[in-house]
C-alpha positions in Angstrom: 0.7 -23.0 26.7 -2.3 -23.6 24.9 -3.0 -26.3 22.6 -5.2 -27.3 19.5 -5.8 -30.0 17.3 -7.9 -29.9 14.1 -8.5 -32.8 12.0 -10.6 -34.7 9.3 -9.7 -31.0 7.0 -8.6 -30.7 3.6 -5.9 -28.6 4.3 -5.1 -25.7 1.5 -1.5 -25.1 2.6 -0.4 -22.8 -0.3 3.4 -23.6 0.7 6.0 -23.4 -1.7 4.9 -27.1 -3.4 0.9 -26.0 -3.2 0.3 -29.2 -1.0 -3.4 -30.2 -0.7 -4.0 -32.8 2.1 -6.9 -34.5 2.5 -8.1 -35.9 5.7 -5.2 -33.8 7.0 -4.4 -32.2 10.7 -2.9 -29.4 12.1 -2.1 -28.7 15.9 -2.4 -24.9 17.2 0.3 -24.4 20.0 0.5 -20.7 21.7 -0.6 -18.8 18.2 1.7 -20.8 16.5 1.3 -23.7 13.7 3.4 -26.5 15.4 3.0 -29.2 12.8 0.5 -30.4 10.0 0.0 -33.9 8.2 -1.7 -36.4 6.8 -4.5 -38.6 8.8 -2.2 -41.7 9.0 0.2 -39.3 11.0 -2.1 -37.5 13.2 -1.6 -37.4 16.8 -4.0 -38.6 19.7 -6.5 -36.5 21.1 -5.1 -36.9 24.9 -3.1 -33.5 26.0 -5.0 -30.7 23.9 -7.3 -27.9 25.3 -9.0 -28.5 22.4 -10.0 -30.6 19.7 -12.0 -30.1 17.0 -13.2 -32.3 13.7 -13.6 -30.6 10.6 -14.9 -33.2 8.5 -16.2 -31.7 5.1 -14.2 -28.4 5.6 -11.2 -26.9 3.6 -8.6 -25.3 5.8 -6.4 -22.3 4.4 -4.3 -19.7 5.1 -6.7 -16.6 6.2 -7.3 -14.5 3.4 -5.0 -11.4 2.8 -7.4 -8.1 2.0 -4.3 -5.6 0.7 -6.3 -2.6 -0.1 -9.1 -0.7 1.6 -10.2 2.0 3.6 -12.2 0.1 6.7 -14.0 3.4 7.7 -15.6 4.1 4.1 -18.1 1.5 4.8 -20.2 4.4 6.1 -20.0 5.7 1.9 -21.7 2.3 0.8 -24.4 2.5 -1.5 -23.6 6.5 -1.7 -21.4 6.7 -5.1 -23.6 4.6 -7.3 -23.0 5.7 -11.1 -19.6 8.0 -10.5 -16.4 6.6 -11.1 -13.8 7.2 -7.8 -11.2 7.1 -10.0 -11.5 10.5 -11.4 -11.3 13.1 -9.2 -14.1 14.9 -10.0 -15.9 11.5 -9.0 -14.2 11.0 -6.1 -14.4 14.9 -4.9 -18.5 14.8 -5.2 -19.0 11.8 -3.8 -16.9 10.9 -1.0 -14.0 14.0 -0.5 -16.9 16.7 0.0 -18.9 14.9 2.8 -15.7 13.3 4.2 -15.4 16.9 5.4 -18.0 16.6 8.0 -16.4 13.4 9.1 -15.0 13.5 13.4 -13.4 11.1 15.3 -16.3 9.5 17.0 -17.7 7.9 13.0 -14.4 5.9 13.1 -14.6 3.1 15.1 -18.4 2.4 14.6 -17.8 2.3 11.3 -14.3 0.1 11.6 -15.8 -2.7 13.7 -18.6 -3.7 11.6 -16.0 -3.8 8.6 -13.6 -5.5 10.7 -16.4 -8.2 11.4 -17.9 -8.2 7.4 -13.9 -9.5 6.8 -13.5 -12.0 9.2 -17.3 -13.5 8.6 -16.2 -14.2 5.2 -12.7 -15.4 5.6 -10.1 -12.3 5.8 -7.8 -12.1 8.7 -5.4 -9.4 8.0 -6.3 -6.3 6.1 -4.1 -3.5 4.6 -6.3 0.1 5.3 -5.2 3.5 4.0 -7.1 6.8 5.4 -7.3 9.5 8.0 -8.0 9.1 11.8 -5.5 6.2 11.7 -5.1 6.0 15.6 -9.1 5.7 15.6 -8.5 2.8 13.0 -6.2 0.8 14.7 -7.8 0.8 17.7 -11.0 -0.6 16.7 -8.9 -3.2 14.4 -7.1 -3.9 17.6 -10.3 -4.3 19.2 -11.5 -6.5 16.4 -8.5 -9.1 16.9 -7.9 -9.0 13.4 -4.0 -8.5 11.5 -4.0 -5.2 10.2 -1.0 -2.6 8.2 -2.5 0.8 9.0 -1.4 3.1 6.7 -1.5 6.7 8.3 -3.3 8.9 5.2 -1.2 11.9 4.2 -2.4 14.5 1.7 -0.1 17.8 0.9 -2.6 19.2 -1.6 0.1 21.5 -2.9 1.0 23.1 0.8 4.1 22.8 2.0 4.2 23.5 5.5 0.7 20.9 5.4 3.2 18.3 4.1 6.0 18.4 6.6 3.2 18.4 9.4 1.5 15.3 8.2 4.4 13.5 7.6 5.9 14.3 11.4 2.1 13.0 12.8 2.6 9.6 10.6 6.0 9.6 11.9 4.5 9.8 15.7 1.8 7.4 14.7 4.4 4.3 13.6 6.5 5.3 16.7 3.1 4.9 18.6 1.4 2.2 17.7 3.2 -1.0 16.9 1.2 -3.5 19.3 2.7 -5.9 21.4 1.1 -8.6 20.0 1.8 -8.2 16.5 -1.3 -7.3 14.6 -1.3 -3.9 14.5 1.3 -2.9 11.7 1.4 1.2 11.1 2.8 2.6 7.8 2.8 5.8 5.8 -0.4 6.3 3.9 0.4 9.0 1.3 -3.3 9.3 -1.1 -1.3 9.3 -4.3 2.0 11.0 -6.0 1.6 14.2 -7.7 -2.0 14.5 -7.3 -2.0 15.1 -3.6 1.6 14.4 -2.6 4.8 16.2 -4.3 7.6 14.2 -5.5 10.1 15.8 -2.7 7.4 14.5 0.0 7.4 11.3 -1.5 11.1 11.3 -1.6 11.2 12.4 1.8 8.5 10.0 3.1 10.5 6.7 1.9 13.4 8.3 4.0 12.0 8.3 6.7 10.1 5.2 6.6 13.2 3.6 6.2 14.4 5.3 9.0 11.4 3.9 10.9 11.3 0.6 9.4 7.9 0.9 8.2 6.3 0.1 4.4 4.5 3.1 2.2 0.8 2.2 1.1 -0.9 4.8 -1.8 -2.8 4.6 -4.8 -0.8 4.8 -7.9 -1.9 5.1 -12.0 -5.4 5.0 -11.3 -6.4 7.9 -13.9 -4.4 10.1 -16.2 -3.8 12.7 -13.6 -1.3 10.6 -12.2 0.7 11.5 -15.3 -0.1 14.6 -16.4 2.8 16.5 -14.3 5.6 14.5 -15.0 4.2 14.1 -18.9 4.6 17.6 -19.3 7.5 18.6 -17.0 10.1 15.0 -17.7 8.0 13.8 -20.6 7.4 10.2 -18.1 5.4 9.1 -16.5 4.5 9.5 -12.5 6.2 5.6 -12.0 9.5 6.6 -13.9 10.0 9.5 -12.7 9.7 8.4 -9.1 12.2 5.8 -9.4 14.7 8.4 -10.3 13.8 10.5 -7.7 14.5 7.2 -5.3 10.6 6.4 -4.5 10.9 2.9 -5.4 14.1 2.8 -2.2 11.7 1.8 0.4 8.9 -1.3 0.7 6.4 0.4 -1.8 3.0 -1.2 -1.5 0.3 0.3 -4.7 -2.9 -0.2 -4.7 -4.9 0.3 -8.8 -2.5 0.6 -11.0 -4.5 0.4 -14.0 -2.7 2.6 -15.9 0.7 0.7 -16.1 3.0 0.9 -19.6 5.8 -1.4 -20.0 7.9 1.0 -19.1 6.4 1.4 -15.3 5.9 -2.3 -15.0 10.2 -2.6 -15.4 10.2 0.2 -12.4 8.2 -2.3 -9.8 10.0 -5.0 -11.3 13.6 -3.2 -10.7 12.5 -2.4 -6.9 13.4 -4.1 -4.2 10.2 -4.0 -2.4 7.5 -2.5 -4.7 4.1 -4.9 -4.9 1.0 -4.1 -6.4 -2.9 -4.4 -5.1 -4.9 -5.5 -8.0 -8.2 -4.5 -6.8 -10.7 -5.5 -9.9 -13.8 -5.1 -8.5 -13.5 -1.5 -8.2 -11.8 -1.0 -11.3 -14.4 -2.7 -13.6 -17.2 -0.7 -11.0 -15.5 2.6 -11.7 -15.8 2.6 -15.7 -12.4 2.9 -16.5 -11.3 1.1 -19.8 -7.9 0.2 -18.4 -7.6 -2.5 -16.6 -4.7 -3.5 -13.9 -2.0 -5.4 -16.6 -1.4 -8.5 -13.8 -0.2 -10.9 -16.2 2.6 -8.8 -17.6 3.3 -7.9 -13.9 3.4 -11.2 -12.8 5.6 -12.7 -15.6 8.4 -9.2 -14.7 8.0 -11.2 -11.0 6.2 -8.1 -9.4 4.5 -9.2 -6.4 0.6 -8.5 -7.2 -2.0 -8.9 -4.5 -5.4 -8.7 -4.0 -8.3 -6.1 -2.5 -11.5 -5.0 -2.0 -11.3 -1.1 -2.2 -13.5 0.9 0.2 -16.9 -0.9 0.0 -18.5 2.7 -2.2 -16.7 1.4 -5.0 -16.9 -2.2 -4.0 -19.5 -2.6 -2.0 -18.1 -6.1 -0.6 -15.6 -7.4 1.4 -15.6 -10.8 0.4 -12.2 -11.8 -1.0 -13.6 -14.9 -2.6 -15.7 -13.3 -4.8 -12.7 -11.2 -5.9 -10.1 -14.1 -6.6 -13.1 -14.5 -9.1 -13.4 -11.4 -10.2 -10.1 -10.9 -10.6 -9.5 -14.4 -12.5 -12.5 -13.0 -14.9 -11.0 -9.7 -15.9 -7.6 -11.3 -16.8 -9.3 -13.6 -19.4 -11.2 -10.1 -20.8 -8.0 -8.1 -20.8 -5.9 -11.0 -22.0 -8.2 -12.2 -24.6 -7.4 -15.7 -23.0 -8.9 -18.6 -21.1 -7.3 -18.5 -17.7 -4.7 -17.0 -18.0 -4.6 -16.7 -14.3 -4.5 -20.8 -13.0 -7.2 -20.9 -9.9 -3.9 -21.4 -7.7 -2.4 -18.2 -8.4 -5.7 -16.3 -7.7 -5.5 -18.0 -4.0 -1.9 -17.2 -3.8 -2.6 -13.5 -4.9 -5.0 -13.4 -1.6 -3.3 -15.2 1.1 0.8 -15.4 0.4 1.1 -13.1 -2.1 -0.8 -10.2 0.0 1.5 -11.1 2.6 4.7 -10.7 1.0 3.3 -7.6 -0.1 3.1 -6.5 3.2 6.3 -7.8 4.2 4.5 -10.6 6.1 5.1 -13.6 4.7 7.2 -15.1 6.9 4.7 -14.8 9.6 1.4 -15.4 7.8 0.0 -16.5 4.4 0.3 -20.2 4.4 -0.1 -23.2 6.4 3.5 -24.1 7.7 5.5 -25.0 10.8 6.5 -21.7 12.8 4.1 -19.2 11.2 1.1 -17.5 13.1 -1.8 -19.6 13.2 -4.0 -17.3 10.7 -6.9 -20.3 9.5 -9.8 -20.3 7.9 -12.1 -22.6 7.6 -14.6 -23.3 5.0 -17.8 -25.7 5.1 -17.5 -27.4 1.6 -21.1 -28.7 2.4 -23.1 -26.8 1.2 -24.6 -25.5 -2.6 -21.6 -25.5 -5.1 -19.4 -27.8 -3.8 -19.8 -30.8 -5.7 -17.0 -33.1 -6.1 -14.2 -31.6 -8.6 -10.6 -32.0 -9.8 -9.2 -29.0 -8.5 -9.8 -27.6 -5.3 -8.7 -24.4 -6.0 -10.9 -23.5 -8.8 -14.1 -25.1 -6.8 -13.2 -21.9 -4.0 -12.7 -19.5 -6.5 -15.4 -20.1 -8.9 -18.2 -21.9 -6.8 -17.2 -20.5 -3.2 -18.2 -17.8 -1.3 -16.9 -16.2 1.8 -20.1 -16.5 3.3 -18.9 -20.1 3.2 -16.7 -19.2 6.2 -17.1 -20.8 9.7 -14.4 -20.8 11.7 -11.6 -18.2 11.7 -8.5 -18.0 13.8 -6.0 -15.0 14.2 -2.7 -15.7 16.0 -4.4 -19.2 17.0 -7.5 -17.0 18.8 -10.5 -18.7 17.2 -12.2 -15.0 16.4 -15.1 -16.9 14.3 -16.6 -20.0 16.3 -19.3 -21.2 14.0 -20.1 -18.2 11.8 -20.4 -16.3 15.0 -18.1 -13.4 15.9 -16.5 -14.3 19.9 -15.2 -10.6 20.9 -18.4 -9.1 20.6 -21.7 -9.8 19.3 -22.3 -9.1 15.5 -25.8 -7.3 16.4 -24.5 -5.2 18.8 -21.7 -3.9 16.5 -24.6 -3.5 13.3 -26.5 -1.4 16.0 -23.7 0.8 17.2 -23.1 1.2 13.7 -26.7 2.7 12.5 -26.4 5.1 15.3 -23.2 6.2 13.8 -24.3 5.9 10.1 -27.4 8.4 10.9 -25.6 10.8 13.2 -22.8 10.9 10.3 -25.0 11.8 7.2 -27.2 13.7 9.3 -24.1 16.2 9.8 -23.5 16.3 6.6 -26.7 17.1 5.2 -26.6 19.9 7.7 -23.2 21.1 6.2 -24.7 21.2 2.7 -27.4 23.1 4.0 -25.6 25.7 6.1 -22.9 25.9 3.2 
């Protein structure tokens, strides 16, 4: 049994009451958060393997990334001015030299994402795409918390369908980890667009079957619609819940295009949540924007994400708390409408009950994993203030981020990465990067 003992921390608990302790403490035992306090309760530093004084640091639940696509880091900087939520956008951009993607691009590509979210403060992330055994590996590898979502796309073909979804059913059967952090899940790309309503229907039995949540992008355009406008005169969310969709842990990422109509569908489930990821929205061009305040107040579970870093172009999940606090105030024509508190809650319990995690992870309390972050409050920007909440959201930045701890393993010591060396990932990565676009400039040419 190993044992830890921070102290001299403001702890961010982001428990049921939203405790802030100051000068608090919290002991690490076997993974596990054994017991927290205040400094007039703190235990001596005899019998720990380690101890270690935080003095001028907040500590928090790690950060809670519940939408992205960890090997699209290899697309950043390559979709500048086209919106990925059309799909014309998305075909031109991303889908046509995806073609030329292989296995060995994966897990290049997946470690240095891995490492860009847990140098600025995320330990568990939720990823959707193909070469999902490639993914989880390298997340494995990584020692990060992460749902793998296994990407399934019908396009219209039947026999494609039933094939995909028996290879995601393998893949959950395969790769639950022994330790916990490796979570698979169905991945279906969208409904209607790329998956038929029978698949749906048929891919919520068996993940129910299997015991495993469904991860996809939903109401991100108006082709989302379109069908079941013109065939029920619904839309794609209504319609789904008749055809028992909304059954299983339903987990959807965008949703920009929500009427109050769809909102009563996730908030009649008994396990839908939504990833609000605004970043990308507002990046895409898209007028609508994801209605989390009316979601919210139907008590839909809404979470927050990055997107795939071509429509992002970050991972830092501090920087989105802020923009996501900033686009509620432009869509609600209100100050705040979104308190700093929720915005934390949205990335670090709320992402975890999304993800049907938060008994396990998403706040600092007795019995969960010991997921920590963190954060030097030291530096530029964190001047004395009245809440602590809105000093991270609107001053911080993930890059703020020193030490980070998955299941109690201390995975950033000191804004350095302890499984493997940050350069040595980058480099593995621009051998990857230039071998990858080099095939595809070679497919463009041949084609």
């Amino acid at each position: 049994m190993t044992r830890e003992l921070i102290h001299s921390a403001t702890l961010m608990t982001v428990d049921p009451q939203d405790r802030v302790v100051d000068d608090g403490w919290l002991v690490i035992e076997d993974g596990r958060i054994a017991e927290l306090g205040p400094a007039s309760s703190r235990p001596g530093s005899a019998g720990f393997d380690r101890v270690t004084d935080l003095s001028g640091h907040l500590l928090m639940p790690g950060l809670v990334n519940a939408h992205t696509h960890s090997v699209m880091v290899l697309f950043r900087g390559h979709a500048e001015g086209h919106s990925l939520l059309t799909m014309d956008g998305w075909y031109n951009t991303i889908r046509e030299p995806e073609l030329a993607m292989v296995a060995e691009d994966v897990a290049p590509a997946v470690a240095l994402s891995c490492a860009e979210m847990a140098l600025s403060g995320t330990t568990t992330f939720c990823d959707q795409y193909f070469f999902a055994e490639e993914i989880a590996g390298a997340a494995g590898r990584a020692g990060l918390r992460a749902v793998i979502a296994y990407g399934i796309v019908q396009l219209g073909d039947e026999v494609r369908g039933a094939e995909e979804l028996a290879k995601a059913a393998a893949f959950v059967e395969g790769q639950r980890s022994s330790d916990g952090r490796i979570i698979p899940w169905f991945g279906p790309h969208a409904p209607y667009v790329d998956n038929t309503e029978a698949l749906l229907a048929e891919e919520v039995r068996v993940a129910n079957r299997l015991g495993c949540g469904i991860h996809l992008h939903m109401a991100c355009g108006p082709e989302d619609n379109e069908e079941t406008l013109a065939r029920y005169d619904t839309t794609a969310s209504v319609a789904l819940e008749k055809a028992g969709f909304f059954g299983g842990r339903i987990h959807a990422a965008h949703c920009l295009d929500l009427s109050d109509e769809d909102i009563a569908v996730f908030a009649r489930a008994e396990a839908a949540s939504v990833a609000h990821c605004a970043s990308a929205g507002l990046r895409s061009g898209r007028e609508a924007i994801c209605p989390v305040v009316p979601l919210k107040r139907a008590g839909v579970t809404v979470a927050l994400g990055t997107d795939n870093v071509a429509a992002n172009n970050s991972y830092d999940m501090v920087a989105e708390m802020r923009v996501a606090g900033l686009v509620a105030s432009h869509r609600q024509r209100q100050a705040q409408p979104l308190t700093s508190r929720e915005l934390v809650r949205m990335a670090t319990i709320d992402g975890a009950r999304a993800l049907g995690l938060e008994h396990e992870i998403g706040s600092l309390e007795s019995g969960k994993a010991a997921d920590l972050v963190a954060i030097d409050m030291r530096g530029p920007g964190w001047s004395p203030a009245p809440d602590l909440a809105t000093l991270l959201v609107y001053s911080g930045s993930g890059r703020d981020t020193r030490h980070v701890w998955v299941a109690g393993e201390r995975i950033v010591d000191d804004r350095r990465l302890t499984r493997r060396a940050y350069g040595d990932i980058r480099a593995d990565y621009q051998g990857a990067y230039d071998t990858f676009w080099r095939r595809v400039a070679a497919a463009r040419e041949a084609a």
